[in-house]
N, C-alpha and C positions, 0 to 999 in steps of 0.2 A: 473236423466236422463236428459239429450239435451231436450227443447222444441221441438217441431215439427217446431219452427219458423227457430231454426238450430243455435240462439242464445242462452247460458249459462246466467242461472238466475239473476236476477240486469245486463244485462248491455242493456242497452236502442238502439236501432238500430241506432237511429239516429247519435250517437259519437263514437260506439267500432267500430271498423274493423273488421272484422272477427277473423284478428290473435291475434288481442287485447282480445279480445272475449274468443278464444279460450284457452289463459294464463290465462286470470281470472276462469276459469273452471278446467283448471287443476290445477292451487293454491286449489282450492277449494275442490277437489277431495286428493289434496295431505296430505291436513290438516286432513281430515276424515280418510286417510287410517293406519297410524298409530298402531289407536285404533283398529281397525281389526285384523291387521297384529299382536299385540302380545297379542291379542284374544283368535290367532288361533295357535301363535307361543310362546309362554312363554318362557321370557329372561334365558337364562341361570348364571349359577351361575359363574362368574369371578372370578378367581383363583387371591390369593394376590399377590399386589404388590411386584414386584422385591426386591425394596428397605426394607419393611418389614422383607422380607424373612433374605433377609442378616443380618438385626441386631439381627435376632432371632439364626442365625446360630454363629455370634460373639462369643459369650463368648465359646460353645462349639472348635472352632478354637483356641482360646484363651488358653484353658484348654490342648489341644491336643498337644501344643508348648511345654507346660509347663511339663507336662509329658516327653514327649521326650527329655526337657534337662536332666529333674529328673534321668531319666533313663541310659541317659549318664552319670551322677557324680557316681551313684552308681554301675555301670557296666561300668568301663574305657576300654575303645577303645583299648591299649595296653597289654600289660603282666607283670607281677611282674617282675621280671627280665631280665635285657639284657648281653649279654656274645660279650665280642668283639675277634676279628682275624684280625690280622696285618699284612702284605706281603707287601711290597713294595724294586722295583729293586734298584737298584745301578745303576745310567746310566753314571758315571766313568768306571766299570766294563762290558763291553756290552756282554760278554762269558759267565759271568755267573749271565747275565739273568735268566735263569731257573731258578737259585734257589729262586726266588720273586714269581715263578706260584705255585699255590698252590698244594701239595703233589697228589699223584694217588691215594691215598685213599678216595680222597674228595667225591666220592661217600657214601662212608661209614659215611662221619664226616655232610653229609646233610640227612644221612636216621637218624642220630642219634637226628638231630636239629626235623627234623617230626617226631617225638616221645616223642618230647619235647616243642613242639608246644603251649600246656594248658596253659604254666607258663614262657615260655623261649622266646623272640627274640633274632636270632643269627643275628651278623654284618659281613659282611665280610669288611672289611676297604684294601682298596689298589687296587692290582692286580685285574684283572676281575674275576671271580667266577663262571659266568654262572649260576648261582643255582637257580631252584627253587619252592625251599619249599614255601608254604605262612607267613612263619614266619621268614625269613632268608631277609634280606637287605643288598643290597650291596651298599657302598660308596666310588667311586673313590679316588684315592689319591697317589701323587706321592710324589719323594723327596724334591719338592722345595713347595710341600705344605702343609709337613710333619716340614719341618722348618718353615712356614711362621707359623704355629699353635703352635709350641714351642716358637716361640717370641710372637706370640699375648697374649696365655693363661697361659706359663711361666715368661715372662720377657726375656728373655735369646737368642739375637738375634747372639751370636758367639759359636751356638754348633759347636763344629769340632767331623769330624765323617772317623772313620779309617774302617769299618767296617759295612754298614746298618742293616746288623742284629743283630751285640751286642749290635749297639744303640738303636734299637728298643727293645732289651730287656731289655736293661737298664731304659728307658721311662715303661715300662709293670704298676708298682705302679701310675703311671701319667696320663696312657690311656683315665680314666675317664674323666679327670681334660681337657685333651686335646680336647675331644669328647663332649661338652658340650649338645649339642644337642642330643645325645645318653643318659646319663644320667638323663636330663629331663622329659626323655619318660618312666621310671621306677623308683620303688620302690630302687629296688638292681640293680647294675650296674661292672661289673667286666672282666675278662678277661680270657682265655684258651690257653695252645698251643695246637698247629690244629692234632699231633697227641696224643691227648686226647680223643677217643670217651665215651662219655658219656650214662649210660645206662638209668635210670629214675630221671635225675636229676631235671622235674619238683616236684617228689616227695620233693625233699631235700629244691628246695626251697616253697614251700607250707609249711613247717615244721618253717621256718623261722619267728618271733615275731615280735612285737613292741620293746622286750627287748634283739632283735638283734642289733649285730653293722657291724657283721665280718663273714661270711660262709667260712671256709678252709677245708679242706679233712681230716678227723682225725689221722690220721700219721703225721701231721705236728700242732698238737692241744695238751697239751698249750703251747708247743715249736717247733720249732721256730716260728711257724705264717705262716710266710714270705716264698712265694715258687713261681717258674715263671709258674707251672701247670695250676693250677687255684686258683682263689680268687672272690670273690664276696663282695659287701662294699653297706649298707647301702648310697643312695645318699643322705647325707646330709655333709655341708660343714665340720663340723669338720672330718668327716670320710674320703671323699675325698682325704683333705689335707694332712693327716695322714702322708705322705712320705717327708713333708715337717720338723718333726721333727730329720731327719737326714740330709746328705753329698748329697742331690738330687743337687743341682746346679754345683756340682765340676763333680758327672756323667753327666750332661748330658755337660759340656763343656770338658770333660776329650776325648781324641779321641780313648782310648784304654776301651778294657771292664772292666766296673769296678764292676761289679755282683751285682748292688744295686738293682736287685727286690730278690734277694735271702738274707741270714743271713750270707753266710760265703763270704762276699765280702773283700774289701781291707783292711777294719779297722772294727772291732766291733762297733765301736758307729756312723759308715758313710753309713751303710748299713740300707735298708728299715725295717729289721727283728728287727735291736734294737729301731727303731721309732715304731714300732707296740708295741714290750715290754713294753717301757716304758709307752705308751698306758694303756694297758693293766695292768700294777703293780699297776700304779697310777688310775685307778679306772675310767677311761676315757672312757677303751675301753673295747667291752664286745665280743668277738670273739666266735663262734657256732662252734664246730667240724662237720664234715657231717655225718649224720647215719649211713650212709654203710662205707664199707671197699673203698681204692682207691687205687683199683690194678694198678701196673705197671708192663709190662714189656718191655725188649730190646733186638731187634731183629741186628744182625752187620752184613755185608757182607761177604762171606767166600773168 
Protein backbone atom coordinates (compact mmCIF):
# COMPACT_ATOMS: atom_id res chain seq x y z
CA UNK A 1 0.00 0.00 0.00
CA UNK A 2 0.93 4.01 -0.59
CA UNK A 3 2.58 5.50 2.64
CA UNK A 4 0.33 7.87 4.08
CA UNK A 5 3.21 10.30 2.93
CA UNK A 6 1.26 9.63 -0.67
CA UNK A 7 4.87 8.63 -1.82
CA UNK A 8 5.55 4.82 -3.17
CA UNK A 9 8.33 2.92 -1.18
CA UNK A 10 12.28 3.87 -1.83
CA UNK A 11 11.64 7.00 -3.47
CA UNK A 12 12.83 9.83 -1.37
CA UNK A 13 10.65 13.13 -1.67
CA UNK A 14 13.23 15.19 -1.99
CA UNK A 15 14.21 14.02 -6.06
CA UNK A 16 10.83 11.89 -7.32
CA UNK A 17 8.06 13.98 -8.66
CA UNK A 18 5.05 12.73 -7.99
CA UNK A 19 4.61 11.22 -11.41
CA UNK A 20 8.15 9.90 -11.08
CA UNK A 21 6.89 8.45 -8.04
CA UNK A 22 3.94 7.12 -9.08
CA UNK A 23 5.84 4.97 -12.12
CA UNK A 24 8.00 3.51 -9.79
CA UNK A 25 4.98 2.03 -7.93
CA UNK A 26 3.36 0.80 -10.48
CA UNK A 27 6.67 -0.97 -12.04
CA UNK A 28 6.47 -2.37 -8.72
CA UNK A 29 3.12 -3.45 -8.30
CA UNK A 30 3.28 -4.67 -11.91
CA UNK A 31 6.17 -7.09 -11.12
CA UNK A 32 4.23 -8.70 -8.16
CA UNK A 33 1.07 -9.10 -10.06
CA UNK A 34 2.03 -11.72 -12.20
CA UNK A 35 2.46 -14.24 -9.63
CA UNK A 36 -1.07 -13.67 -8.43
CA UNK A 37 -2.72 -13.59 -11.69
CA UNK A 38 -1.68 -17.22 -12.60
CA UNK A 39 -2.37 -18.06 -8.99
CA UNK A 40 -5.56 -17.51 -9.45
CA UNK A 41 -5.76 -18.19 -13.26
CA UNK A 42 -3.67 -21.35 -14.35
CA UNK A 43 -2.19 -21.11 -17.95
CA UNK A 44 -3.89 -23.08 -20.19
CA UNK A 45 -2.55 -25.77 -22.18
CA UNK A 46 -1.47 -24.49 -25.95
CA UNK A 47 -2.52 -26.54 -28.59
CA UNK A 48 0.68 -27.56 -31.00
CA UNK A 49 2.36 -25.77 -33.26
CA UNK A 50 0.99 -25.25 -36.79
CA UNK A 51 4.06 -26.22 -38.29
CA UNK A 52 4.22 -29.54 -36.14
CA UNK A 53 0.97 -30.45 -37.14
CA UNK A 54 1.68 -30.41 -40.66
CA UNK A 55 4.64 -32.56 -40.82
CA UNK A 56 2.62 -35.01 -38.67
CA UNK A 57 -0.08 -34.87 -41.32
CA UNK A 58 2.67 -35.36 -44.35
CA UNK A 59 3.20 -38.62 -44.83
CA UNK A 60 -0.52 -39.44 -44.37
CA UNK A 61 -1.20 -36.86 -47.58
CA UNK A 62 1.66 -38.56 -49.04
CA UNK A 63 0.03 -42.00 -48.77
CA UNK A 64 -3.49 -40.65 -49.89
CA UNK A 65 -1.73 -39.40 -53.47
CA UNK A 66 -0.39 -42.66 -53.78
CA UNK A 67 -3.41 -44.64 -53.41
CA UNK A 68 -5.34 -42.52 -55.69
CA UNK A 69 -2.87 -43.17 -58.40
CA UNK A 70 -2.88 -46.94 -57.44
CA UNK A 71 -6.34 -46.91 -57.83
CA UNK A 72 -6.37 -45.17 -61.22
CA UNK A 73 -3.72 -47.95 -62.90
CA UNK A 74 -5.94 -50.58 -61.71
CA UNK A 75 -9.37 -49.31 -62.35
CA UNK A 76 -8.70 -47.37 -65.84
CA UNK A 77 -10.88 -44.24 -66.44
CA UNK A 78 -11.92 -45.76 -69.81
CA UNK A 79 -13.54 -48.90 -71.20
CA UNK A 80 -12.16 -51.99 -72.88
CA UNK A 81 -13.45 -51.25 -76.09
CA UNK A 82 -14.08 -48.48 -78.34
CA UNK A 83 -16.47 -48.92 -81.53
CA UNK A 84 -16.33 -45.94 -84.20
CA UNK A 85 -19.14 -44.35 -86.75
CA UNK A 86 -18.10 -42.44 -89.61
CA UNK A 87 -20.68 -39.71 -91.46
CA UNK A 88 -19.28 -37.21 -93.01
CA UNK A 89 -20.95 -34.92 -96.26
CA UNK A 90 -19.73 -34.37 -99.46
CA UNK A 91 -19.81 -30.51 -99.85
CA UNK A 92 -19.25 -31.19 -103.98
CA UNK A 93 -22.77 -32.60 -103.55
CA UNK A 94 -24.79 -29.99 -101.47
CA UNK A 95 -28.45 -31.97 -102.26
CA UNK A 96 -27.48 -34.66 -100.86
CA UNK A 97 -26.30 -33.56 -97.84
CA UNK A 98 -28.67 -35.61 -95.86
CA UNK A 99 -27.37 -38.55 -96.62
CA UNK A 100 -23.99 -37.51 -94.00
CA UNK A 101 -26.88 -36.97 -91.07
CA UNK A 102 -27.06 -39.70 -89.31
CA UNK A 103 -29.98 -42.48 -89.90
CA UNK A 104 -33.76 -41.85 -87.85
CA UNK A 105 -32.99 -44.77 -85.98
CA UNK A 106 -30.24 -43.00 -84.16
CA UNK A 107 -32.31 -43.12 -81.24
CA UNK A 108 -32.30 -46.64 -81.21
CA UNK A 109 -28.37 -47.24 -82.15
CA UNK A 110 -27.70 -44.66 -78.71
CA UNK A 111 -30.25 -46.78 -76.37
CA UNK A 112 -28.18 -49.70 -77.73
CA UNK A 113 -24.59 -47.77 -76.99
CA UNK A 114 -26.39 -47.30 -72.96
CA UNK A 115 -26.59 -50.66 -72.71
CA UNK A 116 -23.28 -51.08 -73.42
CA UNK A 117 -21.93 -48.60 -71.59
CA UNK A 118 -19.79 -51.34 -68.81
CA UNK A 119 -17.37 -52.27 -71.70
CA UNK A 120 -18.12 -50.23 -74.83
CA UNK A 121 -17.35 -46.26 -75.87
CA UNK A 122 -19.06 -45.40 -78.85
CA UNK A 123 -17.46 -42.41 -81.27
CA UNK A 124 -19.63 -40.81 -83.37
CA UNK A 125 -16.80 -39.17 -85.82
CA UNK A 126 -18.20 -36.67 -88.45
CA UNK A 127 -21.60 -35.09 -88.66
CA UNK A 128 -23.13 -33.78 -85.41
CA UNK A 129 -24.82 -36.54 -83.41
CA UNK A 130 -26.41 -34.62 -80.61
CA UNK A 131 -26.33 -37.79 -78.39
CA UNK A 132 -26.11 -38.22 -75.16
CA UNK A 133 -25.36 -41.19 -73.62
CA UNK A 134 -22.28 -40.90 -70.99
CA UNK A 135 -20.37 -43.29 -72.96
CA UNK A 136 -20.93 -42.05 -76.58
CA UNK A 137 -18.15 -39.07 -77.85
CA UNK A 138 -18.56 -37.11 -80.44
CA UNK A 139 -15.69 -35.93 -82.77
CA UNK A 140 -16.25 -33.29 -85.49
CA UNK A 141 -14.75 -33.95 -88.86
CA UNK A 142 -15.22 -32.92 -92.22
CA UNK A 143 -13.84 -33.73 -95.72
CA UNK A 144 -10.80 -31.69 -95.88
CA UNK A 145 -10.00 -33.09 -92.48
CA UNK A 146 -10.77 -36.43 -93.35
CA UNK A 147 -7.97 -36.00 -95.99
CA UNK A 148 -5.56 -33.98 -93.94
CA UNK A 149 -5.66 -37.37 -91.54
CA UNK A 150 -5.12 -39.75 -94.60
CA UNK A 151 -1.97 -37.86 -95.47
CA UNK A 152 -0.59 -37.35 -91.89
CA UNK A 153 -1.31 -41.07 -90.71
CA UNK A 154 -1.22 -42.76 -94.17
CA UNK A 155 1.29 -41.11 -96.37
CA UNK A 156 -1.06 -40.68 -99.13
CA UNK A 157 -1.73 -37.05 -99.81
CA UNK A 158 -3.66 -37.64 -103.48
CA UNK A 159 -6.77 -39.71 -102.32
CA UNK A 160 -9.11 -38.93 -105.15
CA UNK A 161 -12.49 -39.62 -104.11
CA UNK A 162 -15.76 -40.21 -106.51
CA UNK A 163 -17.93 -40.98 -103.98
CA UNK A 164 -17.51 -40.08 -99.77
CA UNK A 165 -19.25 -42.84 -98.78
CA UNK A 166 -17.46 -45.74 -100.78
CA UNK A 167 -14.34 -43.94 -99.71
CA UNK A 168 -15.16 -43.92 -96.37
CA UNK A 169 -15.81 -47.63 -96.51
CA UNK A 170 -13.05 -48.36 -98.14
CA UNK A 171 -10.79 -46.63 -95.32
CA UNK A 172 -13.32 -48.87 -92.48
CA UNK A 173 -9.93 -51.53 -92.01
CA UNK A 174 -7.71 -47.97 -91.49
CA UNK A 175 -10.34 -46.31 -89.17
CA UNK A 176 -8.12 -47.26 -86.17
CA UNK A 177 -4.84 -46.25 -87.80
CA UNK A 178 -6.53 -42.94 -88.71
CA UNK A 179 -8.03 -42.24 -85.16
CA UNK A 180 -5.12 -42.53 -83.18
CA UNK A 181 -6.28 -40.90 -80.33
CA UNK A 182 -9.33 -43.24 -80.24
CA UNK A 183 -7.23 -46.24 -80.07
CA UNK A 184 -5.12 -45.13 -77.42
CA UNK A 185 -7.84 -44.89 -75.08
CA UNK A 186 -8.67 -48.91 -75.31
CA UNK A 187 -7.81 -52.14 -75.17
CA UNK A 188 -9.87 -53.12 -78.47
CA UNK A 189 -10.65 -50.56 -80.89
CA UNK A 190 -12.80 -51.27 -84.15
CA UNK A 191 -15.73 -50.15 -86.11
CA UNK A 192 -19.74 -50.65 -86.98
CA UNK A 193 -22.18 -49.68 -89.53
CA UNK A 194 -24.80 -47.36 -87.78
CA UNK A 195 -27.54 -49.62 -88.88
CA UNK A 196 -26.03 -52.43 -86.78
CA UNK A 197 -27.93 -52.26 -83.38
CA UNK A 198 -26.24 -54.20 -81.10
CA UNK A 199 -27.78 -56.21 -78.12
CA UNK A 200 -25.20 -57.17 -75.16
CA UNK A 201 -22.27 -56.63 -76.92
CA UNK A 202 -20.40 -55.61 -73.59
CA UNK A 203 -20.92 -59.32 -73.02
CA UNK A 204 -18.71 -60.40 -76.19
CA UNK A 205 -16.21 -58.04 -75.37
CA UNK A 206 -15.63 -59.03 -71.53
CA UNK A 207 -15.24 -62.66 -73.09
CA UNK A 208 -12.32 -61.37 -75.06
CA UNK A 209 -8.35 -62.58 -73.76
CA UNK A 210 -4.92 -61.78 -73.71
CA UNK A 211 -4.83 -64.72 -76.56
CA UNK A 212 -7.11 -62.35 -78.45
CA UNK A 213 -6.08 -60.63 -81.63
CA UNK A 214 -9.47 -60.27 -83.88
CA UNK A 215 -13.41 -60.16 -82.43
CA UNK A 216 -15.77 -60.71 -85.73
CA UNK A 217 -19.44 -62.08 -85.70
CA UNK A 218 -19.38 -65.75 -86.15
CA UNK A 219 -20.83 -66.02 -89.62
CA UNK A 220 -17.91 -64.56 -90.91
CA UNK A 221 -15.36 -66.86 -88.60
CA UNK A 222 -12.81 -68.64 -90.03
CA UNK A 223 -13.72 -67.28 -93.38
CA UNK A 224 -13.64 -64.75 -94.51
CA UNK A 225 -12.70 -62.39 -91.53
CA UNK A 226 -13.10 -59.45 -93.29
CA UNK A 227 -16.73 -57.80 -93.19
CA UNK A 228 -17.70 -53.83 -93.34
CA UNK A 229 -20.50 -54.74 -90.23
CA UNK A 230 -18.30 -54.94 -87.47
CA UNK A 231 -14.81 -55.78 -86.37
CA UNK A 232 -12.91 -55.22 -83.32
CA UNK A 233 -8.84 -55.40 -83.34
CA UNK A 234 -6.75 -55.75 -80.47
CA UNK A 235 -4.78 -52.13 -80.47
CA UNK A 236 -1.58 -53.11 -80.80
CA UNK A 237 0.64 -52.22 -83.98
CA UNK A 238 0.91 -55.40 -85.65
CA UNK A 239 -2.97 -55.85 -85.60
CA UNK A 240 -3.76 -52.33 -86.55
CA UNK A 241 -1.62 -52.46 -89.53
CA UNK A 242 -3.07 -55.65 -90.46
CA UNK A 243 -4.67 -53.99 -93.78
CA UNK A 244 -1.39 -52.98 -94.79
CA UNK A 245 -0.70 -56.69 -95.98
CA UNK A 246 -2.90 -56.09 -99.02
CA UNK A 247 -3.86 -53.32 -102.13
CA UNK A 248 -4.86 -50.50 -99.10
CA UNK A 249 -2.90 -47.71 -100.98
CA UNK A 250 -4.13 -48.34 -104.60
CA UNK A 251 -7.93 -48.07 -102.49
CA UNK A 252 -7.67 -45.38 -101.08
CA UNK A 253 -5.97 -43.41 -104.20
CA UNK A 254 -8.39 -45.41 -106.53
CA UNK A 255 -11.53 -42.87 -107.02
CA UNK A 256 -13.99 -45.72 -107.74
CA UNK A 257 -15.15 -48.40 -104.92
CA UNK A 258 -12.97 -50.82 -104.51
CA UNK A 259 -14.51 -53.04 -101.63
CA UNK A 260 -11.20 -53.41 -99.68
CA UNK A 261 -12.91 -53.57 -96.12
CA UNK A 262 -14.73 -56.70 -97.50
CA UNK A 263 -13.18 -60.22 -99.22
CA UNK A 264 -14.86 -60.14 -102.44
CA UNK A 265 -13.25 -56.82 -103.57
CA UNK A 266 -11.44 -56.23 -107.01
CA UNK A 267 -8.76 -58.91 -106.84
CA UNK A 268 -8.42 -61.73 -104.13
CA UNK A 269 -4.97 -60.91 -102.91
CA UNK A 270 -5.87 -56.64 -102.91
CA UNK A 271 -8.66 -56.94 -100.67
CA UNK A 272 -8.43 -56.49 -96.66
CA UNK A 273 -10.00 -60.25 -96.20
CA UNK A 274 -6.78 -61.95 -97.81
CA UNK A 275 -4.40 -59.59 -95.55
CA UNK A 276 -6.36 -60.87 -92.48
CA UNK A 277 -5.96 -64.87 -94.05
CA UNK A 278 -2.88 -64.77 -94.60
CA UNK A 279 -2.68 -63.44 -90.91
CA UNK A 280 -4.36 -65.82 -89.80
CA UNK A 281 -2.76 -69.15 -91.91
CA UNK A 282 0.66 -68.03 -90.98
CA UNK A 283 0.05 -68.12 -87.21
CA UNK A 284 0.27 -64.30 -86.72
CA UNK A 285 -3.27 -63.72 -86.26
CA UNK A 286 -5.48 -65.23 -83.83
CA UNK A 287 -9.32 -63.98 -84.64
CA UNK A 288 -12.47 -64.72 -81.86
CA UNK A 289 -15.77 -65.58 -83.48
CA UNK A 290 -18.59 -63.62 -81.23
CA UNK A 291 -20.65 -66.01 -79.03
CA UNK A 292 -23.84 -65.22 -80.17
CA UNK A 293 -25.47 -65.51 -83.45
CA UNK A 294 -25.42 -61.92 -85.82
CA UNK A 295 -28.60 -61.50 -87.04
CA UNK A 296 -29.24 -59.59 -90.11
CA UNK A 297 -31.82 -58.37 -91.63
CA UNK A 298 -33.21 -56.08 -94.78
CA UNK A 299 -35.82 -54.07 -94.75
CA UNK A 300 -36.28 -52.10 -99.05
CA UNK A 301 -38.84 -49.59 -99.88
CA UNK A 302 -41.95 -50.75 -101.60
Amino acid sequence: AIPKTGQPPGCAVHHCSKRHAFGVWAAERAALRPHKHMKDHPPRRRPAALLPRLLLAAPVAVFMVLYARTERTRRPETTKAGLIYLRIADPRHRQDAFRASWPPWLPALEASARANARSVTYYFIGAPANVTCVNCVEIPLDLAGLRARVAKYLGVADMEIKSVKNKICDLKPMWPVLFPEVSARHEWVGFADADVLFGDLAAEVDLLTASDDLLVPSSWHPYPLANGNFMLFRSTARVLQAFRGAGWREAVRSPGYSVFDEWHGRGSATDFGHALLEMHLNGKLRPKPTSRLFLQDAVSGG
